[in-house]
C-alpha positions as CSV (number, residue, x, y, z in Angstrom):
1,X,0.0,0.0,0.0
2,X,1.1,3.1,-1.0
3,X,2.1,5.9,1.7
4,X,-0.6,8.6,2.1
5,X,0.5,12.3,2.4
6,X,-1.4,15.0,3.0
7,X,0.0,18.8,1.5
8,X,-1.9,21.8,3.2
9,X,-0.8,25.2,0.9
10,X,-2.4,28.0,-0.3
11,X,-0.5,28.1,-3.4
12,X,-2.0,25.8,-6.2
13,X,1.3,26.0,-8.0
14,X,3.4,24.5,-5.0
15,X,0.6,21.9,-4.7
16,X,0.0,20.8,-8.0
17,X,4.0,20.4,-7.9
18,X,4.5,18.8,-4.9
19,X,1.6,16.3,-6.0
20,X,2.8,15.1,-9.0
21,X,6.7,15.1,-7.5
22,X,5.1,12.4,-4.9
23,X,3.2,10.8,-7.0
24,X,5.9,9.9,-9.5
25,X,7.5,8.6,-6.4
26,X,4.7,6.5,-5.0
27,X,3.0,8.7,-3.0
28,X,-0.5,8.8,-2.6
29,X,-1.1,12.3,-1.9
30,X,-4.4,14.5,-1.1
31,X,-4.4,18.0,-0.9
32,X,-6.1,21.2,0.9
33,X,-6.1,25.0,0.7
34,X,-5.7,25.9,4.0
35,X,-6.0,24.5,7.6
36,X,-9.3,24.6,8.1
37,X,-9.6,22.7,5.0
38,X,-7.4,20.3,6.1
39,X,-9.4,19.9,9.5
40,X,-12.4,19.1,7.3
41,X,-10.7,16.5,5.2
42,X,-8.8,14.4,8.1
43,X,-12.2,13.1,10.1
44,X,-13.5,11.5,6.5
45,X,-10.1,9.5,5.3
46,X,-10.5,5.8,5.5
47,X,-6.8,5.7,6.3
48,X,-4.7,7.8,8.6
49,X,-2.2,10.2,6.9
50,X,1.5,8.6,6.8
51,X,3.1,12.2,7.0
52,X,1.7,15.8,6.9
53,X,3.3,18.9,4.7
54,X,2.2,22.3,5.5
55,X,3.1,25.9,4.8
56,X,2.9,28.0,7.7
57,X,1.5,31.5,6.5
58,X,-1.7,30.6,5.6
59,X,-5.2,32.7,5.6
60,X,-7.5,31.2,8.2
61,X,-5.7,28.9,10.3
62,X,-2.5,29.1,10.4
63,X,0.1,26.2,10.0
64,X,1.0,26.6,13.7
65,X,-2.6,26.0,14.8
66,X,-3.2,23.5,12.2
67,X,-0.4,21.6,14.0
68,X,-1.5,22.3,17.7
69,X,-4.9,20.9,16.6
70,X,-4.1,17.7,14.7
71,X,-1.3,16.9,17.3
72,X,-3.9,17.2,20.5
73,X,-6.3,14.9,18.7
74,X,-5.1,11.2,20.0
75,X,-6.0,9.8,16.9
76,X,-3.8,12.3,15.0
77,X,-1.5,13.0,17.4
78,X,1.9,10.9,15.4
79,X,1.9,11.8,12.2
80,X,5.0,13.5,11.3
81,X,4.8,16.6,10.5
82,X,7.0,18.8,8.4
83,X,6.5,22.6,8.1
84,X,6.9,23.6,4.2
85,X,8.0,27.7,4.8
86,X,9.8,30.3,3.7
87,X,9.8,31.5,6.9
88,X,13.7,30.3,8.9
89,X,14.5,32.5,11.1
90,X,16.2,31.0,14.9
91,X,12.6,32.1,16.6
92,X,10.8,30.5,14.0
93,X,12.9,27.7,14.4
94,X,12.5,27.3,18.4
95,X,8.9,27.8,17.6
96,X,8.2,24.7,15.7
97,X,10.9,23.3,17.8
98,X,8.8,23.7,21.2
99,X,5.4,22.7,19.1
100,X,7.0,19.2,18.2
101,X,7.1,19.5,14.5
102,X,9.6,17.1,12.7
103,X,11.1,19.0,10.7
104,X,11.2,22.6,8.2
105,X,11.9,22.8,4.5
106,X,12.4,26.3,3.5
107,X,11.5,27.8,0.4
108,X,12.8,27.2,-2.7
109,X,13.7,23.8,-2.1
110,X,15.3,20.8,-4.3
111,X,12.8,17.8,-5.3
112,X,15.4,15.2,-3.8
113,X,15.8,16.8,-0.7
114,X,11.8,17.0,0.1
115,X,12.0,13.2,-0.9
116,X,15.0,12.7,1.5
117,X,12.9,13.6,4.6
118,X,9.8,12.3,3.5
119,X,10.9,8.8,3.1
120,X,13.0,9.1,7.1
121,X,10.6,10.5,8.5
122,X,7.8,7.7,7.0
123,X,11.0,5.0,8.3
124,X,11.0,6.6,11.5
125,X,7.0,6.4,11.9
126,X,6.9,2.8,11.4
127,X,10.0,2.6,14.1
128,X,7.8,4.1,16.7
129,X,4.5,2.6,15.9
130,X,6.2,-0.6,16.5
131,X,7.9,0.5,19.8
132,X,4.2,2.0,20.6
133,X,2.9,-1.6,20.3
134,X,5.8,-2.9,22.2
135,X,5.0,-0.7,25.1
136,X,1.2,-1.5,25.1
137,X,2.0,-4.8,25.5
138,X,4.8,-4.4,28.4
139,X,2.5,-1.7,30.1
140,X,-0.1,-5.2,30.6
141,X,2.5,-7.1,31.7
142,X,4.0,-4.5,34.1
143,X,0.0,-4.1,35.4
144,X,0.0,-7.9,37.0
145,X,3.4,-7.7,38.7
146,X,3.3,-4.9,41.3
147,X,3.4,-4.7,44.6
148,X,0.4,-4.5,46.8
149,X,1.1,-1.0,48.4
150,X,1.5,0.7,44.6
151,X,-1.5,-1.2,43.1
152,X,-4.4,1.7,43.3
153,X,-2.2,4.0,41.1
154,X,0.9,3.0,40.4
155,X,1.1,-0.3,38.5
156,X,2.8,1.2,35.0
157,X,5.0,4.0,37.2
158,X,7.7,5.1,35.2
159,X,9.8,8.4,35.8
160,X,11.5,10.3,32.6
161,X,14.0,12.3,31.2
162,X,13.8,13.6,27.3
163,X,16.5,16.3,26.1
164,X,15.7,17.8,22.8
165,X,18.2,17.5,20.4
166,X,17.5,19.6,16.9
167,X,18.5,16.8,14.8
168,X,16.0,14.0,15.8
169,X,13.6,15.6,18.0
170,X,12.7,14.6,21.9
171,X,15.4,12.4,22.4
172,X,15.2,9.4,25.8
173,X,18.2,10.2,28.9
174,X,17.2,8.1,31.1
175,X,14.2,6.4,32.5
176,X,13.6,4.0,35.5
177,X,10.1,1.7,36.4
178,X,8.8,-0.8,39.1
179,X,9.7,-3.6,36.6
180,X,13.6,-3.6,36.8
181,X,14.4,-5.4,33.6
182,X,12.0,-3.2,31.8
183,X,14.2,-1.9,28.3
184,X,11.5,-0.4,25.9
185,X,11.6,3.0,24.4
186,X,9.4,6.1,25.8
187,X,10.5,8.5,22.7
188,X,7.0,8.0,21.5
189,X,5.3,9.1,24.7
190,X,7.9,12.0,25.5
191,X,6.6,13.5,21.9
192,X,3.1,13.1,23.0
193,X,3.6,15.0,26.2
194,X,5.6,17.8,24.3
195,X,2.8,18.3,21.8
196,X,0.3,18.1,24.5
197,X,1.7,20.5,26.7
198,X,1.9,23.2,23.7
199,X,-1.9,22.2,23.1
200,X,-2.3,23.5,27.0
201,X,0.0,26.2,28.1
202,X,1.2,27.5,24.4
203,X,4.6,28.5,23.7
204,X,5.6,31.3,24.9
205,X,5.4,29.9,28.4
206,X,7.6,27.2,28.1
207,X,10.6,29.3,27.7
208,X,10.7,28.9,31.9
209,X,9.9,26.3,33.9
210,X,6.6,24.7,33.8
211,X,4.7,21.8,35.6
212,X,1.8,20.4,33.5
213,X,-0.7,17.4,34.8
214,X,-1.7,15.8,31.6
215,X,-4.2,12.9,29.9
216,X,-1.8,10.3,27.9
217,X,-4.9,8.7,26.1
218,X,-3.3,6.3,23.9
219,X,-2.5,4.7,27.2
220,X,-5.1,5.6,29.5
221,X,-2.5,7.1,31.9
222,X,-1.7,10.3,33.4
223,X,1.6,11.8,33.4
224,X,3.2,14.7,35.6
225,X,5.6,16.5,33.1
226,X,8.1,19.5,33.8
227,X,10.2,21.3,31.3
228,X,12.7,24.2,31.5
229,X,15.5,24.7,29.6
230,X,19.2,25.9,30.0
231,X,21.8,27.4,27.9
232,X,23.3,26.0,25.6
233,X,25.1,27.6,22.3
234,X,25.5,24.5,20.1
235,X,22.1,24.5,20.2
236,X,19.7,26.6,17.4
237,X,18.5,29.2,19.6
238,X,21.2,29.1,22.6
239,X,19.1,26.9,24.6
240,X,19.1,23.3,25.7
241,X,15.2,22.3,25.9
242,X,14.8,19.2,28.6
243,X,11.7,17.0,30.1
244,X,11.2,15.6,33.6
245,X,8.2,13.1,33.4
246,X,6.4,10.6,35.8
247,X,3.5,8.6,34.0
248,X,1.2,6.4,35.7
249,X,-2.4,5.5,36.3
250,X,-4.1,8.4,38.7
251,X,-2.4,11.4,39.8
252,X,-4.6,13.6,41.7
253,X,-3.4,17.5,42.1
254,X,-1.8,17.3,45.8
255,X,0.0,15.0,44.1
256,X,1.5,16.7,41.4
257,X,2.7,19.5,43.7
258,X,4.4,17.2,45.9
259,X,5.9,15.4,42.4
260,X,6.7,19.1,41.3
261,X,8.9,19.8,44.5
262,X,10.7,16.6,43.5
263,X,11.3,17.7,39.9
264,X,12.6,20.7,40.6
265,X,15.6,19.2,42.7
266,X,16.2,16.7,39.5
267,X,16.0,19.8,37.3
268,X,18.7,21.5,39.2
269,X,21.1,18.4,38.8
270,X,20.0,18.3,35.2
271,X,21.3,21.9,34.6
272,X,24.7,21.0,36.2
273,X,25.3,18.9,33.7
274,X,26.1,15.8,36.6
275,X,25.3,12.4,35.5
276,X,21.7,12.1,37.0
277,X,20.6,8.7,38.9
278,X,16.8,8.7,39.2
279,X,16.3,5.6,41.6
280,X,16.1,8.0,45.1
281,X,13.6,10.7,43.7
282,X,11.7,7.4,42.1
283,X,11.0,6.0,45.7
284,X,10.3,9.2,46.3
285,X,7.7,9.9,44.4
286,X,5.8,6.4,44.8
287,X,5.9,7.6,48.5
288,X,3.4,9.9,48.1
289,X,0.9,7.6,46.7
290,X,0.9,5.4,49.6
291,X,0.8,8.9,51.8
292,X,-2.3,10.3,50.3
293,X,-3.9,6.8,49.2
């Protein structure tokens, strides 16, 4: 089956091209004006877009809240995305950067380059939606092998760190569970909560440090996530972007502020660039479950 792409411009020229460049390269591709458009069309497919194209500076809604939206719809929420712009400047860059998008192609750009990342970024869908499936599977495992005291709320507990790196996106530190021998990846979820917390708070707000309680639906978990960021020049817009998470079946509000008094020591020893070890603040954490249980 061929992969399906969907191109959201409001320049036929650019969309008649792209279309037939895809589709000489096996490609299914539909196309839409704008985002609304593109809203419209997505409900009504019979199969799930394999990658998304979009220009950015569009009439309507924009290709920054055409993003937010599709990304904070569960069913929606991984398809790649790639921003199609003329617009590449180092704010516009952090911008999509913070949203979660995949990746930018600026304006004029070479045929075999759009190819390039269309086809990695397709490879790299299939990687996760495999490692997805892997982690369903473990998370049902995980569920019939905890201890008593944890068993209300905390039967998938897992506790998270994701730095971003500009190349490949949210990118998996170091993680630690209940189940010792557990070895699956979380990149999958880590984007999730990124894109989700740019659904809630916007942007421009997580610049500093913020604590967000959040809905994993894909899961049917909550998660407690914290970002904040330090400097950082080798990075594209002088800032190193970071994400403390703990994901697990309830978490009630008390909760998350004693969590958040947690995160904040973690995120200290995350900006002082020591190794961080995660089993203390873990126990630490699944405390307060048992304290307010």
């Amino acid at each position: 089956m061929k992969p399906l792409i969907l191109v959201v411009d409001d320049n036929d020229d650019i969309l008649l091209n792209i279309r037939i460049a895809l589709e000489q390269n096996n490609f299914e591709v539909i196309t839409s004006s704008n985002g609304q458009d593109a809203l419209n069309v997505l409900p009504n497919l019979e199969k799930i877009p394999d990658l998304i194209i979009s220009d950015i500076m569009m009439p309507g809604i924009d290709g920054y809240d055409f993003f937010v939206k599709v990304s904070s719809t569960p069913k929606l929420s991984r398809i790649p995305f790639i921003f199609l712009t003329a617009k590449s400047s180092s704010e516009d860059v952090r911008f999509g950067k913070i949203l979660g998008v995949d990746d930018y192609v600026t304006k004029p750009f070479e045929e075999e380059d759009l190819l390039a990342i269309i086809n990695g970024k397709i490879r790299r869908k299939e990687k996760i939606d495999s490692i997805n499936k892997r982690i369903e599977e473990l998370i049902e495992e995980i569920e019939d092998e905890i201890e008593p005291q944890y068993e209300r709320k905390t039967k998938c507990a897992v506790l998270l760190i994701m730095l971003w790196d500009d190349k490949i996106g949210p990118k998996l530190t170091s993680f630690i569970s209940l189940r010792e021998q557990l070895s699956y990846s979380l990149e999958d979820i880590g984007r999730q909560l990124f894109q989700a917390s740019v659904s809630i708070y916007g942007h421009d707000k997580m610049n500093h440090a913020q604590g967000i309680l959040v809905d994993i639906e894909n899961i049917k978990r909550k998660g407690y996530i914290y970002f904040d960021s330090y400097k950082n020049e080798k990075m594209r817009g002088g800032e190193q972007d970071y994400m403390i998470a703990f994901i697990t079946r309830e978490i009630n509000y008390l909760e998350s502020l004693k969590i958040r008094k947690i995160f904040k020591n973690i995120s200290k020893r995350v900006q002082s660039t020591k190794q961080v070890q995660l089993q203390k603040d873990f126990q630490k954490i699944l405390k307060i479950f048992t304290e307010y249980s």
